[in-house]
BAFI-3210 file (N, C-alpha, C; in Angstrom, 3 decimals, decimal comma, padded with zeros to 6 digits):
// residues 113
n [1|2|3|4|5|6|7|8|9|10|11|12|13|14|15|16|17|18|19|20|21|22|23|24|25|26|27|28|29|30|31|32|33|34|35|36|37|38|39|40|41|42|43|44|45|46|47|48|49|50|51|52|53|54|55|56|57|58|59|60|61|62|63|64|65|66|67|68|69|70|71|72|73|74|75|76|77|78|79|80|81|82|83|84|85|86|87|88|89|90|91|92|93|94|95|96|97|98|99|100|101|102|103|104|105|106|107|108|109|110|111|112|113]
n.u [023,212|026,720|029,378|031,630|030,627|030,235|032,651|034,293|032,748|033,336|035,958|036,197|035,074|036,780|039,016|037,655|037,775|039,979|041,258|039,801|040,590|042,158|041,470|038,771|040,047|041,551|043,362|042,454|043,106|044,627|046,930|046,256|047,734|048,821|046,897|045,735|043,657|042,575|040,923|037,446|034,265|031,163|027,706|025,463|023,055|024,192|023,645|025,109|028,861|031,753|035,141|037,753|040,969|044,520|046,394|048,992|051,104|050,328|048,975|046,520|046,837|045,435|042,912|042,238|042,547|040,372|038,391|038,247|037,565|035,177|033,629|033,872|032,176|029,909|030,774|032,392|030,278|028,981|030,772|031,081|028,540|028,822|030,685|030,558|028,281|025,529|022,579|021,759|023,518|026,161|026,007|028,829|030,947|033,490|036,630|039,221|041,971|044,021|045,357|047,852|049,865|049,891|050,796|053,724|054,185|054,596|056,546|058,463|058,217|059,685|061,991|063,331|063,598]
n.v [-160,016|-161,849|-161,479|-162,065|-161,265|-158,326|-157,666|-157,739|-155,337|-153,245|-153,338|-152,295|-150,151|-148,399|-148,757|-147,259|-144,679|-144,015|-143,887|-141,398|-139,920|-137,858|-136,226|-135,297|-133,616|-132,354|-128,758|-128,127|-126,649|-128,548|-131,204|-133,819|-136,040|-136,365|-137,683|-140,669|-143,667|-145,649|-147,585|-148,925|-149,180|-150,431|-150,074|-152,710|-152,509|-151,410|-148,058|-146,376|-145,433|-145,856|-144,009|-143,972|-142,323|-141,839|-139,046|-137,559|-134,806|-132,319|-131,135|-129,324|-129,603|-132,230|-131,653|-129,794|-131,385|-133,291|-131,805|-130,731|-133,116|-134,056|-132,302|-132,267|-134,755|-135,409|-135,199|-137,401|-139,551|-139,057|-139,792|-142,654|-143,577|-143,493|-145,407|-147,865|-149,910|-150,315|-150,785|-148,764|-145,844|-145,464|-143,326|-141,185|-140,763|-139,354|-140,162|-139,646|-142,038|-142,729|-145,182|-145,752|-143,907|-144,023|-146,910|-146,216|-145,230|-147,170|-148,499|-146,846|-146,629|-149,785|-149,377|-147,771|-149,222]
n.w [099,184|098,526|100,241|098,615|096,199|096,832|097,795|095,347|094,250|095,676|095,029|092,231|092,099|093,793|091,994|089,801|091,088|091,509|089,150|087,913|089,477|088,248|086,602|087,727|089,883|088,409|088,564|090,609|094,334|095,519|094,391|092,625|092,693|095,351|096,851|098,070|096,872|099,272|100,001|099,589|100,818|100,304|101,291|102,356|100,587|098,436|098,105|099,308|099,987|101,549|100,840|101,399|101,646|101,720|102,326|101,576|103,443|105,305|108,130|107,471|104,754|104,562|105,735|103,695|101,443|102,090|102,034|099,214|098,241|099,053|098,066|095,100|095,572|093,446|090,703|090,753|091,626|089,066|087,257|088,365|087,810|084,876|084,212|085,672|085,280|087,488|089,532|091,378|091,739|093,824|096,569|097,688|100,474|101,730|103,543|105,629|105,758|108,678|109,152|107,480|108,555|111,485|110,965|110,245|113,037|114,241|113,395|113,992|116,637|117,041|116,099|117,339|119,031]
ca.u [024,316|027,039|030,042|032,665|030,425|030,375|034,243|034,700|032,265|034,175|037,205|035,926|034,663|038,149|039,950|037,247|037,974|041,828|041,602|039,442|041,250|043,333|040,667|037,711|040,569|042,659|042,733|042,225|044,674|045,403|047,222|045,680|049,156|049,046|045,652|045,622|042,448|042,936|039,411|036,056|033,080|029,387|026,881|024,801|022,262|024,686|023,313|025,764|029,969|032,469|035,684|039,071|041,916|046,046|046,682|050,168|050,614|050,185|047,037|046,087|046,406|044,928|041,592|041,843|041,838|039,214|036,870|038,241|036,830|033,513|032,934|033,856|031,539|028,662|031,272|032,938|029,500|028,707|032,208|030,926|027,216|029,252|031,518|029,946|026,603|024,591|021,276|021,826|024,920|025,998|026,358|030,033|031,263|034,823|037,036|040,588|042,651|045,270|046,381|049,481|050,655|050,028|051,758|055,265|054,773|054,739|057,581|059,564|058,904|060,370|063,657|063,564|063,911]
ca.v [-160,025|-162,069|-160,814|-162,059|-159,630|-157,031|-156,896|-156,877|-154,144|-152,670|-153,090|-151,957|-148,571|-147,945|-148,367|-146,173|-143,252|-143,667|-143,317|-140,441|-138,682|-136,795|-135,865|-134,306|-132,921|-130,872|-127,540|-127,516|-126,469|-129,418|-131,727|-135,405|-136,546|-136,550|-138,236|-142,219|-143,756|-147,018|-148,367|-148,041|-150,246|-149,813|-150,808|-153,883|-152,647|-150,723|-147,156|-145,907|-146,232|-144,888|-144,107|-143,976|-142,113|-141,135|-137,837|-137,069|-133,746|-131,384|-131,674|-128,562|-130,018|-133,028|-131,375|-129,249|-132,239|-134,304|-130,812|-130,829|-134,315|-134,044|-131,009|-133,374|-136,165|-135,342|-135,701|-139,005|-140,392|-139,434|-140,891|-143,854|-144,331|-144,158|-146,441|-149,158|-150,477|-151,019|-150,475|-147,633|-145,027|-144,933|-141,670|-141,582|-140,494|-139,612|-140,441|-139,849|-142,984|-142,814|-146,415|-145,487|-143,148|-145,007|-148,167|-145,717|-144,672|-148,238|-149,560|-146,069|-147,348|-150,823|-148,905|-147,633|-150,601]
ca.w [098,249|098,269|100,238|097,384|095,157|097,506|097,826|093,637|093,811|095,798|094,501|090,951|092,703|094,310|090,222|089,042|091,635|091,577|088,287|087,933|090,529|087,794|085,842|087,815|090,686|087,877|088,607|092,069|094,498|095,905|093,172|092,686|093,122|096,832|097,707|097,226|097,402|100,268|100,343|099,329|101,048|100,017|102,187|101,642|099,557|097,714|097,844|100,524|100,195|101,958|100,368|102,443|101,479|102,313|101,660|101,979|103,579|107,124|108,618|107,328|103,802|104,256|105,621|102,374|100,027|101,970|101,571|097,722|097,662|099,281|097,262|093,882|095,122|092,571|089,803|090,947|091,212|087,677|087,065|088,660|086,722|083,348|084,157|085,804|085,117|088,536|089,735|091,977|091,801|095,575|097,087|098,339|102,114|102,193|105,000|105,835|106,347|109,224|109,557|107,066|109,751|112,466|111,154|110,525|114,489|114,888|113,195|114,319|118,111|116,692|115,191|118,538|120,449]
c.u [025,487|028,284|031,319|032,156|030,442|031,803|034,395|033,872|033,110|035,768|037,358|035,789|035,600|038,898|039,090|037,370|039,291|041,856|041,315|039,765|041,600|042,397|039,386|039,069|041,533|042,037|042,529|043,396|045,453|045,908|046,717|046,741|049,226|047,934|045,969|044,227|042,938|042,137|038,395|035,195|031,808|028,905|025,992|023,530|022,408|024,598|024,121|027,747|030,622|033,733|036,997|040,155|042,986|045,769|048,129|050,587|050,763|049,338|046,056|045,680|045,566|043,315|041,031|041,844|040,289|037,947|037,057|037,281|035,572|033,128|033,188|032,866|030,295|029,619|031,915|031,348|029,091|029,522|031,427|029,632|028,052|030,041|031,365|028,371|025,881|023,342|021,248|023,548|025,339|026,525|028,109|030,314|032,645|035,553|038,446|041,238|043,546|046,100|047,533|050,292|050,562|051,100|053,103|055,262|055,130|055,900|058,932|059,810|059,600|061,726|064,205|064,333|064,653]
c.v [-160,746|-161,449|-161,240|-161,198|-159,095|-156,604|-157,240|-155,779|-152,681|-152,268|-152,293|-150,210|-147,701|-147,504|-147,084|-144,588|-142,982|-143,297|-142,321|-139,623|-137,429|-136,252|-134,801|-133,533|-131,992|-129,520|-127,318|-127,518|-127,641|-130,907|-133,398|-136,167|-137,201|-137,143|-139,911|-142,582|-145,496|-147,855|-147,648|-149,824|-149,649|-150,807|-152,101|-153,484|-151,660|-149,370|-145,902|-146,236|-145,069|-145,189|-143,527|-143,555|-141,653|-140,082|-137,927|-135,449|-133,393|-131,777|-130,679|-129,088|-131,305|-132,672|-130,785|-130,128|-132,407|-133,097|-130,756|-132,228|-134,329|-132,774|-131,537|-134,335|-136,597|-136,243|-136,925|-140,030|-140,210|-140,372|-142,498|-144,319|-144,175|-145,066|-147,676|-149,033|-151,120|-150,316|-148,476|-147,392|-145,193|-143,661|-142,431|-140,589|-140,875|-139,709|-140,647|-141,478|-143,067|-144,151|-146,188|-144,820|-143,913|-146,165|-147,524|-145,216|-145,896|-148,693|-147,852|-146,406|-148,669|-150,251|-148,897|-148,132|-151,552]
c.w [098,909|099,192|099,540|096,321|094,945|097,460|096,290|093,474|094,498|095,417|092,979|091,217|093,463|092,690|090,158|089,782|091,583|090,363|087,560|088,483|089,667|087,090|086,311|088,935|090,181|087,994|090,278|092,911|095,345|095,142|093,908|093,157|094,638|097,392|096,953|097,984|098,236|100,399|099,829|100,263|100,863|100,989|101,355|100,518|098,028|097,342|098,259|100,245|100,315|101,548|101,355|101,411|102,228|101,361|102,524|102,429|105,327|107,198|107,966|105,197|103,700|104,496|104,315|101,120|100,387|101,747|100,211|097,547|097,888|098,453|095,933|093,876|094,163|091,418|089,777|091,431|089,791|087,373|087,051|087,758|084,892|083,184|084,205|085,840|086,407|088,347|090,334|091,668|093,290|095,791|098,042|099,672|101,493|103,413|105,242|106,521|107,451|109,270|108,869|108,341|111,339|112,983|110,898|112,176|114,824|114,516|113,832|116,036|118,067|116,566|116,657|119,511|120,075]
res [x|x|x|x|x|x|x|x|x|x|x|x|x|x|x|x|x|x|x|x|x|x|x|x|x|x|x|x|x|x|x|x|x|x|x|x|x|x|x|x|x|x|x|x|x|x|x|x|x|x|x|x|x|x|x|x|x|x|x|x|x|x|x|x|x|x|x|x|x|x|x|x|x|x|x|x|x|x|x|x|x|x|x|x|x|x|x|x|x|x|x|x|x|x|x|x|x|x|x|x|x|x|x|x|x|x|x|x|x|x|x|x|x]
***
């Protein structure tokens, strides 16, 4: 495949979870509000993709989304086979993002200096 294919598939599979966020995560106690989704990549034969998000938050909340989310990922792959039309659904792997936080330590040692 194609990797200009691969990144619109990915990029298509990022919309369709951001925008499902509000929908399968109402109700739970940690509000959709505060998770952004940052990335998604599927593997090459598409069966496999791992999905990167910011959670805004302690540490203590952010472990309690990313277990809200892996405990959602059935329903954000349905999400995903009604939405888009592929071969296979991919099973999703969530995965906390840090580079946001990272790049504010970085520009706060800049202020710094």
């Amino acid at each position: 495949m194609s990797i200009d294919r691969l990144q619109r598939v990915d990029s298509l599979l990022k919309r369709v979870i951001a925008e499902g966020m509000f929908t399968i995560m109402q109700g739970d106690s940690i509000a959709p509000g505060l998770i952004t989704v940052t990335g998604v990549h599927c593997g090459k034969d598409l069966r496999d993709a791992t999905v990167t998000v910011s959670v805004f938050g302690d540490d203590a909340t952010k472990e309690r989304a990313l277990q809200h989310l892996k405990h959602n990922a059935k329903r954000f792959q349905t999400l995903i086979n009604r939405e888009v039309r592929m071969k296979f659904t991919p099973r999703l792997l969530f995965k906390l993002d840090l580079s946001l936080e990272k790049g504010d330590e970085v520009l706060a040692i800049l202020d710094r200096l």
